[in-house]
Structure formats: C-alpha cells, structure tokens
Backbone as XML, in Angstrom:
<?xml version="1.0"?>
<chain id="A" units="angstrom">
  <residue number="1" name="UNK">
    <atom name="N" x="117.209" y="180.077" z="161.625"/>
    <atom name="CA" x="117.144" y="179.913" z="160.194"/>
    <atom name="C" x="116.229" y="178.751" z="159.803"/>
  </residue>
  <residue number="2" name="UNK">
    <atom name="N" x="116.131" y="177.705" z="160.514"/>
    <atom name="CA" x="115.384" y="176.282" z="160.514"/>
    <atom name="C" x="113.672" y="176.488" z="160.227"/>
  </residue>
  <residue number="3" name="UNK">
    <atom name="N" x="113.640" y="177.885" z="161.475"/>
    <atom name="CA" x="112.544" y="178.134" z="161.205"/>
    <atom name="C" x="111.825" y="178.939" z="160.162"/>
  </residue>
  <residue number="4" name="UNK">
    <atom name="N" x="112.850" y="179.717" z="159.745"/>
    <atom name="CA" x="112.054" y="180.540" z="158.259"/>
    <atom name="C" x="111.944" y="179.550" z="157.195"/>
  </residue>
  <residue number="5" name="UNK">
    <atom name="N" x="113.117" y="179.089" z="157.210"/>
    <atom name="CA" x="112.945" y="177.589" z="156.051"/>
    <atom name="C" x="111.600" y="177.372" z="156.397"/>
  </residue>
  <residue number="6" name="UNK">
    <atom name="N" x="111.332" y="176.108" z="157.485"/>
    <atom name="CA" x="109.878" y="175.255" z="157.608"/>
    <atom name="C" x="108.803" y="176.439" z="156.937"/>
  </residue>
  <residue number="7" name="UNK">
    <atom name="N" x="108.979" y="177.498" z="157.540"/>
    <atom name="CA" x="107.876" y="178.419" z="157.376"/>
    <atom name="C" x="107.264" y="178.415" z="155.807"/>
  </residue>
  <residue number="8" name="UNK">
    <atom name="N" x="108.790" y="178.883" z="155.029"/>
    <atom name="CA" x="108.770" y="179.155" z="153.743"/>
    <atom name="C" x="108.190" y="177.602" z="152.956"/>
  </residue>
  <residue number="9" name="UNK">
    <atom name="N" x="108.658" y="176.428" z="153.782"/>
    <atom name="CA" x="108.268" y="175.361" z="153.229"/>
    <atom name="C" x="106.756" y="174.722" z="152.979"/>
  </residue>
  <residue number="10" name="UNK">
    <atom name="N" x="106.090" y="175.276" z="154.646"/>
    <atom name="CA" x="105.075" y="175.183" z="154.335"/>
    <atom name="C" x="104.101" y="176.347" z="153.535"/>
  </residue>
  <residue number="11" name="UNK">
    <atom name="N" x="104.702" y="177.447" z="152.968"/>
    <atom name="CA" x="104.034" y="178.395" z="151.902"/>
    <atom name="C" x="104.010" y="177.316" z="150.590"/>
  </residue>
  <residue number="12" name="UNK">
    <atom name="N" x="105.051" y="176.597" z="150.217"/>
    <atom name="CA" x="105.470" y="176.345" z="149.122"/>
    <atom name="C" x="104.132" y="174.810" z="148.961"/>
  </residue>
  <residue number="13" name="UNK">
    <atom name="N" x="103.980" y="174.419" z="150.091"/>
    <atom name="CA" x="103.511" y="173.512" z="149.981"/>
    <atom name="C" x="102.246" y="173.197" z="149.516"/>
  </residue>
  <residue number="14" name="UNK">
    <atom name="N" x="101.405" y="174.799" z="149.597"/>
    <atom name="CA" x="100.354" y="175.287" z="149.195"/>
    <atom name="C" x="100.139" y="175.115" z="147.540"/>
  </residue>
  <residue number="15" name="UNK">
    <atom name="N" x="101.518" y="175.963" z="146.756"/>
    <atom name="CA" x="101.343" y="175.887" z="145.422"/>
    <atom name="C" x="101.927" y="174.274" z="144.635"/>
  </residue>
  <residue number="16" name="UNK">
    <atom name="N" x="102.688" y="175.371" z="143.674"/>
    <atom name="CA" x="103.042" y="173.931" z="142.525"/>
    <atom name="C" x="104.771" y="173.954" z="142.331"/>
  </residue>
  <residue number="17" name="UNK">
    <atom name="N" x="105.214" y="175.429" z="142.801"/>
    <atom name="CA" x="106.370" y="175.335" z="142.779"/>
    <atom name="C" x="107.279" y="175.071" z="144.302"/>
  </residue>
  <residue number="18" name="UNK">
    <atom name="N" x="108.517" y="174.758" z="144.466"/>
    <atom name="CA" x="108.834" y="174.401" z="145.705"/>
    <atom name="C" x="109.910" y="174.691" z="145.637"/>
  </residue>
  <residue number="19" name="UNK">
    <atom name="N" x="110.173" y="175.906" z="146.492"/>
    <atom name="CA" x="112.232" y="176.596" z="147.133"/>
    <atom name="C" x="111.777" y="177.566" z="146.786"/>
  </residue>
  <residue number="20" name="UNK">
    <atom name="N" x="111.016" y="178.984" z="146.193"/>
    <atom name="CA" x="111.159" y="180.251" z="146.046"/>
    <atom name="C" x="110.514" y="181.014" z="147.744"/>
  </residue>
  <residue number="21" name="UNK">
    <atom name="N" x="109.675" y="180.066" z="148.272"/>
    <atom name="CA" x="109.313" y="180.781" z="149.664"/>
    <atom name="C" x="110.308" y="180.412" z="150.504"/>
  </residue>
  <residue number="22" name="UNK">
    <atom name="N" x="111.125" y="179.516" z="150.144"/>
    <atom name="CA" x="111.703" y="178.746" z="151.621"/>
    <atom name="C" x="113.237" y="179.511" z="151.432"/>
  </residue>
  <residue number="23" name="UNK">
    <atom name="N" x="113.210" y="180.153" z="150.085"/>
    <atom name="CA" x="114.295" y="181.099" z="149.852"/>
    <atom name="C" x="114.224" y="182.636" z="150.771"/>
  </residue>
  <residue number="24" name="UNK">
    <atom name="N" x="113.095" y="182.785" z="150.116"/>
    <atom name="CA" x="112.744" y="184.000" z="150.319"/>
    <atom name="C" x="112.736" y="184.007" z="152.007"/>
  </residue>
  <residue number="25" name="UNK">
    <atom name="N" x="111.963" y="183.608" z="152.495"/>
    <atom name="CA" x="111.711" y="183.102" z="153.899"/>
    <atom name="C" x="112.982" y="183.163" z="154.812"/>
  </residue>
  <residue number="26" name="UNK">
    <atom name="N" x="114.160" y="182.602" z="154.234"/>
    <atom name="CA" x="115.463" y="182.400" z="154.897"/>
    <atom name="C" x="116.189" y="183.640" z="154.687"/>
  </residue>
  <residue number="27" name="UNK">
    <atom name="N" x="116.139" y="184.182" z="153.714"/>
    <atom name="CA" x="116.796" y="185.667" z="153.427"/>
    <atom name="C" x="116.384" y="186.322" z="154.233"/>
  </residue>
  <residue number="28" name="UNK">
    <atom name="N" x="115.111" y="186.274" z="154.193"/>
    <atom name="CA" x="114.623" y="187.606" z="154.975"/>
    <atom name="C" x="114.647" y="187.736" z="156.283"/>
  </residue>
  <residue number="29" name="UNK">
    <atom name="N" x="114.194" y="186.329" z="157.234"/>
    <atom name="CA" x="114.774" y="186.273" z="158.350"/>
    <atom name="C" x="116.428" y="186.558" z="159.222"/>
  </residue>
  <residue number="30" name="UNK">
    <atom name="N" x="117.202" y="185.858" z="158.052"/>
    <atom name="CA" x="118.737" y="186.304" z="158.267"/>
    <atom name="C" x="118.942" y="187.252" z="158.061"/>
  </residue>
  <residue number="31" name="UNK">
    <atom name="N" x="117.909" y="188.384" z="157.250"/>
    <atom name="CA" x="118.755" y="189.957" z="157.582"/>
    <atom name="C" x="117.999" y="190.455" z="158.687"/>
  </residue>
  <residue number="32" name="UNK">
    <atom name="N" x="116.633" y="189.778" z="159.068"/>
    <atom name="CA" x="115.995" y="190.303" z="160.213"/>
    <atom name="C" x="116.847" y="190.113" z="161.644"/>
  </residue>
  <residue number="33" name="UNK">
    <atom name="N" x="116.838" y="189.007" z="161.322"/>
    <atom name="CA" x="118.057" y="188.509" z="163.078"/>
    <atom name="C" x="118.874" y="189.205" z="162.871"/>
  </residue>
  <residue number="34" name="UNK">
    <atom name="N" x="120.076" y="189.290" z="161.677"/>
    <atom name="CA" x="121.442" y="190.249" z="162.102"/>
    <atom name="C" x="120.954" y="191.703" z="162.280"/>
  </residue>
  <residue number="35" name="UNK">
    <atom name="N" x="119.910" y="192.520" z="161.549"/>
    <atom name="CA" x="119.599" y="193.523" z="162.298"/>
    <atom name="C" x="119.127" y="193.967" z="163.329"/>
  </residue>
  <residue number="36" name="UNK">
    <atom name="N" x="118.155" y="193.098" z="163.702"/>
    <atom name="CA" x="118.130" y="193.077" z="165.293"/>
    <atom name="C" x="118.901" y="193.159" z="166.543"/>
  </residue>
  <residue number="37" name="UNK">
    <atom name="N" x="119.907" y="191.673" z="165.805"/>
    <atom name="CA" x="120.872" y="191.642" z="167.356"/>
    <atom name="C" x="122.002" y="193.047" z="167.444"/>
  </residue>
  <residue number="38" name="UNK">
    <atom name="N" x="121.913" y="193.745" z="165.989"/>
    <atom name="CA" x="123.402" y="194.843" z="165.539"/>
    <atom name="C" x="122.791" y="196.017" z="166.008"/>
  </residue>
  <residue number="39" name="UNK">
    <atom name="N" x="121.600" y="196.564" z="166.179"/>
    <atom name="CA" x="120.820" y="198.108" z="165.615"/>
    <atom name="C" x="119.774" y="198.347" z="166.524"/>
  </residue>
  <residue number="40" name="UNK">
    <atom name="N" x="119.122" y="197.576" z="167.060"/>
    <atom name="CA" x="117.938" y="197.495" z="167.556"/>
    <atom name="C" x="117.931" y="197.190" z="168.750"/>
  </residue>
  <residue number="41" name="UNK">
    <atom name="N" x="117.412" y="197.929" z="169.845"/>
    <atom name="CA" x="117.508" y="197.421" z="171.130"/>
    <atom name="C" x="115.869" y="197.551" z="171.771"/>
  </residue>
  <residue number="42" name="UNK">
    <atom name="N" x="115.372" y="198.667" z="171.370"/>
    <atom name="CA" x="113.787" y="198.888" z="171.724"/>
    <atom name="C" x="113.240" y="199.079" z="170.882"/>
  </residue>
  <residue number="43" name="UNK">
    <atom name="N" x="112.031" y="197.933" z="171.246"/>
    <atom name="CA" x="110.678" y="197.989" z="170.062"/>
    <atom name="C" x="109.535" y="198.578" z="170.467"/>
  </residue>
  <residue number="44" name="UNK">
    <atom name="N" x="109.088" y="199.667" z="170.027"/>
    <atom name="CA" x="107.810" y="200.448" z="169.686"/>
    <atom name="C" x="106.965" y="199.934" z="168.990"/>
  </residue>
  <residue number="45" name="UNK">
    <atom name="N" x="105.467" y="200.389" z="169.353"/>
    <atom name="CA" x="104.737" y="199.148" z="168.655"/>
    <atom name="C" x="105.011" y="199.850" z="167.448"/>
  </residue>
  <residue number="46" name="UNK">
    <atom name="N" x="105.096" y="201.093" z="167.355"/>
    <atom name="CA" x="105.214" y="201.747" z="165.859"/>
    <atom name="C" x="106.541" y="201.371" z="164.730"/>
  </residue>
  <residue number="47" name="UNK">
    <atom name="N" x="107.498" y="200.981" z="165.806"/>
    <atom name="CA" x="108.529" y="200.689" z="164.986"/>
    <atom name="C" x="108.240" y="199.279" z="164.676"/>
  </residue>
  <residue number="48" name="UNK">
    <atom name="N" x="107.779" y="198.447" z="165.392"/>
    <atom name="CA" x="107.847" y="197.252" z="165.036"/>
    <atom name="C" x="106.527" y="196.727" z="164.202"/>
  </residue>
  <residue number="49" name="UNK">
    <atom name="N" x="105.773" y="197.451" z="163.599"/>
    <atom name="CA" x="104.407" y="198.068" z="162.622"/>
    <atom name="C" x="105.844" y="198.489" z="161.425"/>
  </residue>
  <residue number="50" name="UNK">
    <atom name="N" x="106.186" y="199.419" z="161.624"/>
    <atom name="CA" x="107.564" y="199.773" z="160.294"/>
    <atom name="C" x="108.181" y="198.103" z="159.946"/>
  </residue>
  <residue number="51" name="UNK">
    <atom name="N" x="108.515" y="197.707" z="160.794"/>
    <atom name="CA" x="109.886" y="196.485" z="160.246"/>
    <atom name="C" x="108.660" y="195.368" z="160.146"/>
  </residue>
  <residue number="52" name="UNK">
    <atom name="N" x="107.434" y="195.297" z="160.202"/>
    <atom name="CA" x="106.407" y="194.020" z="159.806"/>
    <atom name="C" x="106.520" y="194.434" z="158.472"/>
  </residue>
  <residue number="53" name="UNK">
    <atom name="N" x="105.841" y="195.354" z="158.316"/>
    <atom name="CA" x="106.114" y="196.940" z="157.012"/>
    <atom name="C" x="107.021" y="196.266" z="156.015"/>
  </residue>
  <residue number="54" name="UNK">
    <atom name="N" x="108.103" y="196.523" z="156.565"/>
    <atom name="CA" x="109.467" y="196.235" z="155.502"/>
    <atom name="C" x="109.889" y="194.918" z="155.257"/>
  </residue>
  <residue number="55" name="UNK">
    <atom name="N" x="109.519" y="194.403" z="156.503"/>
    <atom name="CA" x="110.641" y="192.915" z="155.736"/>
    <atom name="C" x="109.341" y="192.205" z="154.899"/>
  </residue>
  <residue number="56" name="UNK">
    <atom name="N" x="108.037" y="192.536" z="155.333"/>
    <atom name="CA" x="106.854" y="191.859" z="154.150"/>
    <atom name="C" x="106.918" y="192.176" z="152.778"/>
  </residue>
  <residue number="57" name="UNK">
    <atom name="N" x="107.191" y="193.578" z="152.793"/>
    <atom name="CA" x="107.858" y="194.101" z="151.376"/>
    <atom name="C" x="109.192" y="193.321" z="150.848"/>
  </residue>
  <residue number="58" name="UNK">
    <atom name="N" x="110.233" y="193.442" z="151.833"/>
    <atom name="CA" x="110.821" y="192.802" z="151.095"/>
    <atom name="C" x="110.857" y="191.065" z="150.741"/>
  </residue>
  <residue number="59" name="UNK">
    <atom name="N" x="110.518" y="190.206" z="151.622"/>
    <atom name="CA" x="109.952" y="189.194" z="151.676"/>
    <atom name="C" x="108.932" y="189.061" z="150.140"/>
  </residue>
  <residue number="60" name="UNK">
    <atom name="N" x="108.328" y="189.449" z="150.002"/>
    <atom name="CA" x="107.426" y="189.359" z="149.026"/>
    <atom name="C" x="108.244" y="189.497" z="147.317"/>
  </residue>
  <residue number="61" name="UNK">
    <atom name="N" x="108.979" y="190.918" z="147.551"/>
    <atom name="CA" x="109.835" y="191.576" z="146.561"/>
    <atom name="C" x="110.982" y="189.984" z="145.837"/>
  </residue>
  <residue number="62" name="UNK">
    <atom name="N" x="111.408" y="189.439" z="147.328"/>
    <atom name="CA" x="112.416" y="188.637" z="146.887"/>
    <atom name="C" x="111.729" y="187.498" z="146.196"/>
  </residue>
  <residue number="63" name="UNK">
    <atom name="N" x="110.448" y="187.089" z="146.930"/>
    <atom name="CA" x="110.108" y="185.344" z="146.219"/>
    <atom name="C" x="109.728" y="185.751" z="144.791"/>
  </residue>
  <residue number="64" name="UNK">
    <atom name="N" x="109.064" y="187.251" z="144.461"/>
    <atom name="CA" x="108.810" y="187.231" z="143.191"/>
    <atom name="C" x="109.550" y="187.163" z="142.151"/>
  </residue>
  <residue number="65" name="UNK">
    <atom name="N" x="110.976" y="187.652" z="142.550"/>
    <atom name="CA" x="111.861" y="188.088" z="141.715"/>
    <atom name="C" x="112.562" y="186.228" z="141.408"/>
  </residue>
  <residue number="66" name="UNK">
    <atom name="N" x="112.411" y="185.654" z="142.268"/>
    <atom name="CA" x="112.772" y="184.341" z="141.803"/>
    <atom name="C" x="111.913" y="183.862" z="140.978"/>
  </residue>
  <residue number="67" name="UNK">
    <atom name="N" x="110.635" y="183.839" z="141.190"/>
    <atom name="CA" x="109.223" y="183.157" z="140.471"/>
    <atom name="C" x="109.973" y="183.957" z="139.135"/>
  </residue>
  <residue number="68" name="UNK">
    <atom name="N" x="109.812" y="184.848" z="138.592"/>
    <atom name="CA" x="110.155" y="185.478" z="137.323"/>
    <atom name="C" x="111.254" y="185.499" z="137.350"/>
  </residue>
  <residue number="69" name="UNK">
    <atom name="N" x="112.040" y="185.071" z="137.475"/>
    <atom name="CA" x="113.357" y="185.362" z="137.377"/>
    <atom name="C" x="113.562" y="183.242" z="136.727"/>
  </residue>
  <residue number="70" name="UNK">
    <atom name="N" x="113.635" y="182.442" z="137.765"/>
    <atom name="CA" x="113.856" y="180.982" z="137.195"/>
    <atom name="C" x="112.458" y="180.188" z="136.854"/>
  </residue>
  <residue number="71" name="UNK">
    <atom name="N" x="110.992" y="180.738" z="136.681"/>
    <atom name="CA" x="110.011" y="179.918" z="136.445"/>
    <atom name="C" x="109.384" y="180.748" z="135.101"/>
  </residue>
  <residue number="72" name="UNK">
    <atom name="N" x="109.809" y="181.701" z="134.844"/>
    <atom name="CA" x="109.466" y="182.155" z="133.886"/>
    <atom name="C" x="107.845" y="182.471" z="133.803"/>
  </residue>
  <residue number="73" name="UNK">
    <atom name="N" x="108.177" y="182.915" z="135.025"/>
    <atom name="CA" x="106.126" y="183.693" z="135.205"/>
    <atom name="C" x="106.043" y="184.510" z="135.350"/>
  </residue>
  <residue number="74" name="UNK">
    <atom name="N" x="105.129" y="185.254" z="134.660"/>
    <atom name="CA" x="104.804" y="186.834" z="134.286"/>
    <atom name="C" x="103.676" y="187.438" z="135.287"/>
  </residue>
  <residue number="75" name="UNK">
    <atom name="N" x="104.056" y="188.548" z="135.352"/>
    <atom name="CA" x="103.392" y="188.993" z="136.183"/>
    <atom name="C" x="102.802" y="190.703" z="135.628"/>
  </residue>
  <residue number="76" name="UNK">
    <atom name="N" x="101.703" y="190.942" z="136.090"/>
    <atom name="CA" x="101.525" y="192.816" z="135.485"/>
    <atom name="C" x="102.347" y="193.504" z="136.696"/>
  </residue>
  <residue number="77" name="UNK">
    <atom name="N" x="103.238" y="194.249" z="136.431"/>
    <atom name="CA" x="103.841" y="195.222" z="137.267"/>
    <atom name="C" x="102.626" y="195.879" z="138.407"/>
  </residue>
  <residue number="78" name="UNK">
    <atom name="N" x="101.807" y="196.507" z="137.674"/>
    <atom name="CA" x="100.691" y="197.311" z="138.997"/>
    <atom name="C" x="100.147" y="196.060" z="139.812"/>
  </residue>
  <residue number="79" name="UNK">
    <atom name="N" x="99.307" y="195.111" z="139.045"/>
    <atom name="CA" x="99.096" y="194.451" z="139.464"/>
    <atom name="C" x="99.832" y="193.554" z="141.001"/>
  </residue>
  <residue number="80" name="UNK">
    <atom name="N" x="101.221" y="193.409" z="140.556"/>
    <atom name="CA" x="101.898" y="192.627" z="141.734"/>
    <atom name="C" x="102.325" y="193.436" z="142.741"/>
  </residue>
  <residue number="81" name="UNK">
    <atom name="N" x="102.783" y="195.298" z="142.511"/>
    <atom name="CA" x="102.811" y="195.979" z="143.765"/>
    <atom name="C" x="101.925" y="196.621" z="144.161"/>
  </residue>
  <residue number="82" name="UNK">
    <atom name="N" x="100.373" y="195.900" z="143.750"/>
    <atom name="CA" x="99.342" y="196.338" z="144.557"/>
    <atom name="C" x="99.422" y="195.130" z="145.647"/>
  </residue>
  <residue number="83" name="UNK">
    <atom name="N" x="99.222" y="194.014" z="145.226"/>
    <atom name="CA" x="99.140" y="192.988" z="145.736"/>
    <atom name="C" x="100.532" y="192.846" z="146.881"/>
  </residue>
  <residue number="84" name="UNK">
    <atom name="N" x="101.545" y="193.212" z="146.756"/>
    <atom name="CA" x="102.421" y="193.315" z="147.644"/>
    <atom name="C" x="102.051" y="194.440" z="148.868"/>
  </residue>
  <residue number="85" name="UNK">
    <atom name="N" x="102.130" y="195.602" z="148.479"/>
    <atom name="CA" x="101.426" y="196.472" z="149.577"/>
    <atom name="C" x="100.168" y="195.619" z="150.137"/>
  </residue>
  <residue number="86" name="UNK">
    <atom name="N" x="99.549" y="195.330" z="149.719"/>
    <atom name="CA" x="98.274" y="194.860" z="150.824"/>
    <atom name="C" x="98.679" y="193.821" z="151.529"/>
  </residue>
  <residue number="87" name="UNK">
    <atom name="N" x="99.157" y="192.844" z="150.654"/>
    <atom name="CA" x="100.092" y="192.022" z="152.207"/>
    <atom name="C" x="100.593" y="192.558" z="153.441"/>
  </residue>
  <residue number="88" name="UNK">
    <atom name="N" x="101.157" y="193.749" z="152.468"/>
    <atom name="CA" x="102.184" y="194.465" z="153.899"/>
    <atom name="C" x="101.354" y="194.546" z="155.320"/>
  </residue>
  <residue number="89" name="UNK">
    <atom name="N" x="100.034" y="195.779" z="154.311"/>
    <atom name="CA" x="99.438" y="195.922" z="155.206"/>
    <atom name="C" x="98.896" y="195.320" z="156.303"/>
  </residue>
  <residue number="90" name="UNK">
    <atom name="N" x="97.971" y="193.991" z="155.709"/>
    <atom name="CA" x="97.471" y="193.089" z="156.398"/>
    <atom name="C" x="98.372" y="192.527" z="157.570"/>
  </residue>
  <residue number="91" name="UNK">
    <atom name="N" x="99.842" y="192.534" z="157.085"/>
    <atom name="CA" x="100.662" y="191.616" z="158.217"/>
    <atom name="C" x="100.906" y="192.516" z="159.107"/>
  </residue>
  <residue number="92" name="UNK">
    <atom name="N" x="100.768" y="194.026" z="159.036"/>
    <atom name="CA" x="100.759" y="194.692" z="160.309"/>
    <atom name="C" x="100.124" y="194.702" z="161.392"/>
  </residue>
  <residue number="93" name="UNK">
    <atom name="N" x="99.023" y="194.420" z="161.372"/>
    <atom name="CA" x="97.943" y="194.129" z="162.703"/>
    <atom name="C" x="98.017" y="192.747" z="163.180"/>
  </residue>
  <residue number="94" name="UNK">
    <atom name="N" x="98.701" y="191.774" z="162.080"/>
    <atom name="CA" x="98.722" y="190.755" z="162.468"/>
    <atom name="C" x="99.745" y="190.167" z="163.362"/>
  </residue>
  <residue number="95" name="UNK">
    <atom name="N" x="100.764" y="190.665" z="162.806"/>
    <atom name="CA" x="102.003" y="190.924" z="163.553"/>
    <atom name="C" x="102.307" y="191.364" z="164.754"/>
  </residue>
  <residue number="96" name="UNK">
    <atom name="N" x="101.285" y="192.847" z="164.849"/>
    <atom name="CA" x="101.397" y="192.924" z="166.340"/>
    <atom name="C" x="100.795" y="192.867" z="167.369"/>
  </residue>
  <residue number="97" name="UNK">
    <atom name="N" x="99.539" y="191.621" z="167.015"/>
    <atom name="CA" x="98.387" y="191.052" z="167.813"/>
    <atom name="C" x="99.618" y="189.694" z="168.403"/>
  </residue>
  <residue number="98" name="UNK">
    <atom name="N" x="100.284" y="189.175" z="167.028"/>
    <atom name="CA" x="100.680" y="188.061" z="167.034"/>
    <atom name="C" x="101.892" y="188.271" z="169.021"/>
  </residue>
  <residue number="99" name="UNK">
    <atom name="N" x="102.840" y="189.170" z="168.733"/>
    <atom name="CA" x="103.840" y="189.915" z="169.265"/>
    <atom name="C" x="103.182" y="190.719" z="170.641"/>
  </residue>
  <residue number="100" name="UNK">
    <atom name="N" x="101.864" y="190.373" z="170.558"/>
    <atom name="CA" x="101.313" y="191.506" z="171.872"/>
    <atom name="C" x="102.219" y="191.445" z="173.053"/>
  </residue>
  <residue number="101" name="UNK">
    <atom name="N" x="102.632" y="192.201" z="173.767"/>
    <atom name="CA" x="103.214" y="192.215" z="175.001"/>
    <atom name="C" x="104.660" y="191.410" z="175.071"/>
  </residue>
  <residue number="102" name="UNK">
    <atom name="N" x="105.018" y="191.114" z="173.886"/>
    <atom name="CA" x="106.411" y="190.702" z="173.957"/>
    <atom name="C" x="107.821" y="191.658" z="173.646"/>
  </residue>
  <residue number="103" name="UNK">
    <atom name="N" x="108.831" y="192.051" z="173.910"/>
    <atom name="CA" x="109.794" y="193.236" z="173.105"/>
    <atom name="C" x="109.864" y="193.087" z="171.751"/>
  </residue>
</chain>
C-alpha cells in the first residue's frame, strides 16, 4: 500500500493539487493485490494487457471523480474518456515491457 501511496504522491507532486492521485493510487492497488492473491493464479501476457487495461481505467475513473467531485473542476465528458482510454492504452505496452518475463 506504501507503495501506491509514494507513487500517487509523486503524480501529485507534478500538479497543484495534492491527495486525489495518492487516493486514487491506493484504491486501486488494494483492489489489485486482493484480486490477485483471491482469483488469479496465471498471468498471460494477454490477460495481464486486460488488467493494465482495467485498473488504468479505473485508476484514472477514480482520481477524476475526486478532482470534480471536491475541487470543483470541470471537465468535457468526451473529452476526458478520450483522454482516459489513451492512457489505458499507452500503459499496455508499457506495462508489459515493464513486467517482461516476470508472472
């Protein structure tokens, strides 16, 4: 958990606001670990291309919903789930260059 925090901390450290990545960051990791250790026993690069996939989506889904939700920043709907999908995308190759040869 220590580590999605730092992670999320150093996202935050980038902008102007500080706790919506280090939120987001910690959520998303804690449902990643409990699904892992509960559901998951073998990783495919394809499956593990799906769950870069999903938790970036949701990862993304959650910090926004805080940004608009307690900072009161607007966002265009198309606009932000374009911009979310292409994250996704991007973190897929990255992810499993990052992960090469590990389960």
């Amino acid at each position: 958990m220590l580590f999605f925090a730092f992670i999320g901390f150093i996202e935050d450290l980038g902008q102007e606001i500080t706790g919506p990545a280090i939120i987001s960051k910690s959520l998303t990791g804690f449902i990643l670990v409990k699904l892992t250790h509960q559901f998951f026993f073998t990783w495919s690069p394809h499956f593990k291309g799906m769950i870069i996939f999903i938790f970036t989506l949701l990862d993304e889904v959650i910090y926004m919903l805080i940004v608009i939700s307690f900072f009161n920043i607007n966002f265009e709907p198309f606009v932000l789930s374009k911009e979310i999908f292409i994250k996704a995308l991007i973190n897929i190759p990255i992810g499993l260059f990052i992960s090469w040869g590990r389960p």
